[in-house]
N, C-alpha and C positions, 0 to 999 in steps of 0.2 A: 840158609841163614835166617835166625830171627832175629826183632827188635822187640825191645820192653819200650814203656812210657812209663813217666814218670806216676806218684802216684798222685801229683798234682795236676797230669794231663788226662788221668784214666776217667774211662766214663763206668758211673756203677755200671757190673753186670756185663763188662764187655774185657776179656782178656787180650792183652796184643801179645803175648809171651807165646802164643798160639801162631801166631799171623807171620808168614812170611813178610820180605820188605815189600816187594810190589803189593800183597796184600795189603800192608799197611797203610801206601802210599794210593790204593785206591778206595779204602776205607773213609781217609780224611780226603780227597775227592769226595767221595762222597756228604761228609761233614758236609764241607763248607759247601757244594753245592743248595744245600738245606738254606742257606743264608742269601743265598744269591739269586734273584728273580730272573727267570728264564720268560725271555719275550717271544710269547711264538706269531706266527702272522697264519691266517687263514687265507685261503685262496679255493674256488672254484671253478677250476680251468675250461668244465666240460659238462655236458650233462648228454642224457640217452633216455629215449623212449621205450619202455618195457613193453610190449604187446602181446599180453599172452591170448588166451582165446577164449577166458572170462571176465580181464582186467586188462585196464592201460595204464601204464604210471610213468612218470620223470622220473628220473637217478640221477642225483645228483655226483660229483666226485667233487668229492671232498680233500685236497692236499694242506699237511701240517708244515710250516717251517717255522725251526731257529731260526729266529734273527740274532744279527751282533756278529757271527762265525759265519763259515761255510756249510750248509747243510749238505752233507753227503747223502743222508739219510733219506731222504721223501716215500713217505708212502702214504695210498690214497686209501680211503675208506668211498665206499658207495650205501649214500641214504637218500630216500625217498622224504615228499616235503611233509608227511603222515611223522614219518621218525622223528622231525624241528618240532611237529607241531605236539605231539608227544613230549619233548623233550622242556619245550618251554612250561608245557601244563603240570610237568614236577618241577619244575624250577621255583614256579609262581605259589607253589604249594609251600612252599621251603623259605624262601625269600620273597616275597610279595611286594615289602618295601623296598627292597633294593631294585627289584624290577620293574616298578612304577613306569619308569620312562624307558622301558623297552616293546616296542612292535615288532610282532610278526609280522612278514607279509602274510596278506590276505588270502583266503584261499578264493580261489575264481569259481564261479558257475560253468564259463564255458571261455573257449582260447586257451585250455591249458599246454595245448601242445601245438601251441602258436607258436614259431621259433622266436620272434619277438619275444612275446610271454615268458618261454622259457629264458632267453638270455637276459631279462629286467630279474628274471625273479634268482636266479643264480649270481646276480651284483646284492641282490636284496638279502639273501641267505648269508651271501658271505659277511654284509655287515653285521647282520646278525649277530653273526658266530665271535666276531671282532669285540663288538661291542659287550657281551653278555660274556667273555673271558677277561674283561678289563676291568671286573665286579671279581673281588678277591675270596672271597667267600662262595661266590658263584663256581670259579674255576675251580675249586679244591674240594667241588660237592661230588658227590659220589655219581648225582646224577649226569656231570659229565665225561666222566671215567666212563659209567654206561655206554651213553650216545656213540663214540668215538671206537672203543672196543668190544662190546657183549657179542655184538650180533658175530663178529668175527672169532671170539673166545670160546663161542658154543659149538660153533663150527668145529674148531679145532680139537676140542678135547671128544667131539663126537666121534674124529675120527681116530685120536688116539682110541678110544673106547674098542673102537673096531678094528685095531690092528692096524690101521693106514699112515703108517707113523713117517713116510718121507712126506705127506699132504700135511698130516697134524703141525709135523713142524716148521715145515714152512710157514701157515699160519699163525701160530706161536713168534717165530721170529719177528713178525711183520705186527703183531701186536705189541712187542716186548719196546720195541723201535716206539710206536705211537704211546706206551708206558711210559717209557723213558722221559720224554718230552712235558708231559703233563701231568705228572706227581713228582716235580721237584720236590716237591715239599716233603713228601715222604716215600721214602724210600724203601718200605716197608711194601707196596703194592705189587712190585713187582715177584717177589720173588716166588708167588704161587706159580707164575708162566714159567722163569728160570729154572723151577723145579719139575714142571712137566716137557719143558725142553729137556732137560737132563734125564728124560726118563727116556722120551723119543730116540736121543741120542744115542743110549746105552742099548734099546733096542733095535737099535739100525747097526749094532757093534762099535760105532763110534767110540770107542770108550775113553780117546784123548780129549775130546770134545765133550765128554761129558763130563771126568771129571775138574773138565776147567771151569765150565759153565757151575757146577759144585760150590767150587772152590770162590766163584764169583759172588754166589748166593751166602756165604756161609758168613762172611763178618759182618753184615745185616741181620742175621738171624739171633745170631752171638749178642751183637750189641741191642737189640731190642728183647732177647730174651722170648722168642718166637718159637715156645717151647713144641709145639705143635708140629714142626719142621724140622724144628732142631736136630732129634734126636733118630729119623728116619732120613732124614739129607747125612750126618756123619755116618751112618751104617752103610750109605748109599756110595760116597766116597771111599769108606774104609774097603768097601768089595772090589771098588773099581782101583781103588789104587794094587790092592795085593794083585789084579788082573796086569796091572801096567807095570809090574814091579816095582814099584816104588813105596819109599820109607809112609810110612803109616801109623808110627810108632803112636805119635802125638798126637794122634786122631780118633786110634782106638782106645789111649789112656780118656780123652775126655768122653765118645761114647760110653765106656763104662760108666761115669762119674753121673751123664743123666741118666744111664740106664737107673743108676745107684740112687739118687734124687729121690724125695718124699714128693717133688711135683710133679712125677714122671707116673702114667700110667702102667697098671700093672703089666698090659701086652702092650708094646709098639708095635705100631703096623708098620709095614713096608711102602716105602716112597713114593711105588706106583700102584697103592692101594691106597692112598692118601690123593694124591693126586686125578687118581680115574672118580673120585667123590665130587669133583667140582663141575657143577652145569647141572647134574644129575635132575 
């Protein structure tokens, strides 16, 4: 079943004539999520001594929660206090004034791995992180997207790279989670992971899994006109559906129409050639 909108509701560049209802209805989800501040809380439950056998470092663990709801979701990130301190020197780069009245902790000479030490300085990291997300410009910087998932993003697409695609995707999934959370704002970030999960999937044979994850990506792409993706995510689908037997009809009429497009490269590449490009 589809639904139309009206052409008073429609947004330029986005067809709902396309859109199943659950699509639709997780589409405007989407919407109005854009409108509504999502409050997360930071927490440092733990930290760990690295001892390798030319370094020693802290690690800190880092957990995300929604507040307001139940978080089901929690997953932890591990960074060392090099990666804060990093983190604040592109902030400070960015935002300067807004960051006037934020300190780091300090870094110590010595007692770093005083248990003291360490559990002052993981109540100190977390305000940190509380206080420098409660700067709205701050939170929506690219440089916190970094901090929270690259080091996990490279990981993952490394291993896709190498064929280790039940490792790739779990990684993938566990950053998709800490996406979700902190690009309310735009919803547009996420669907480069949702598209290498969907690549994971399809070559694990998953193929129902993958083209749902698809089909999750695809009125994002549609509505922001994410020509780049666009047209290798409906090829991506279209293979996977005739795999799953199912109607495809409406999927391949609009595939042709970007194929057919003056904004469409003369060759599209394939989704997991597009996809194994990122990290490189």
């Amino acid at each position: 079943m589809s639904c139309t909108l009206t052409d008073e509701d429609a947004d330029p560049g986005f067809s709902a004539s396309c859109l199943t209802t659950a699509e639709l209805q997780q589409h405007w989800r989407a919407v109005k999520q854009e409108f509504r501040s999502i409050k997360l809380l930071f927490d440092i439950p733990s930290a760990r001594i690295n001892d390798q056998m030319f370094s020693k470092y802290v690690v800190y663990r880092i957990v995300i929660i929604q507040s307001g709801t139940y978080d089901c979701k929690r997953v932890a990130v591990e960074r060392r206090y090099t990666d804060f301190l990093h983190l604040h020197q592109e902030l400070l780069l960015d935002f300067n004034e807004e960051m006037e009245d934020m300190v780091m902790p300090r870094k110590r000479v010595t007692g770093n791995f005083c248990e003291e030490i360490i559990s002052e300085r993981r109540v100190a990291l977390r305000d940190y992180l509380t206080q420098i997300y409660s700067i709205r410009c701050v939170r929506r910087s690219q440089a916190i997207q970094a901090f929270f998932t690259q080091q996990e993003l490279k990981e993952a697409y490394d291993l896709l790279r190498g064929g280790r695609f039940s490792r790739a995707l779990e990684g993938l999934q566990k950053v998709l989670v800490l996406q979700e959370k902190l690009s309310s704002h735009d919803s547009t970030l996420v669907i480069p992971t949702l598209c290498a999960i969907l690549v994971c999937q399809r070559d694990l044979e998953d193929f129902n899994a993958a083209f749902q994850t698809g089909r999750r990506a695809l009125p994002t792409v549609r509505r922001y006109e994410l020509r780049r993706y666009q047209g290798p995510l409906l090829e991506a689908l279209v293979d996977l559906g005739y795999s799953l037997e199912l109607p495809v009809a409406q999927l391949q009429e609009e595939l042709t129409r970007v194929r057919d497009s003056p904004h469409s490269p003369v060759s599209l590449i394939s989704l997991k050639e597009l996809v194994v490009q990122e990290f490189v």
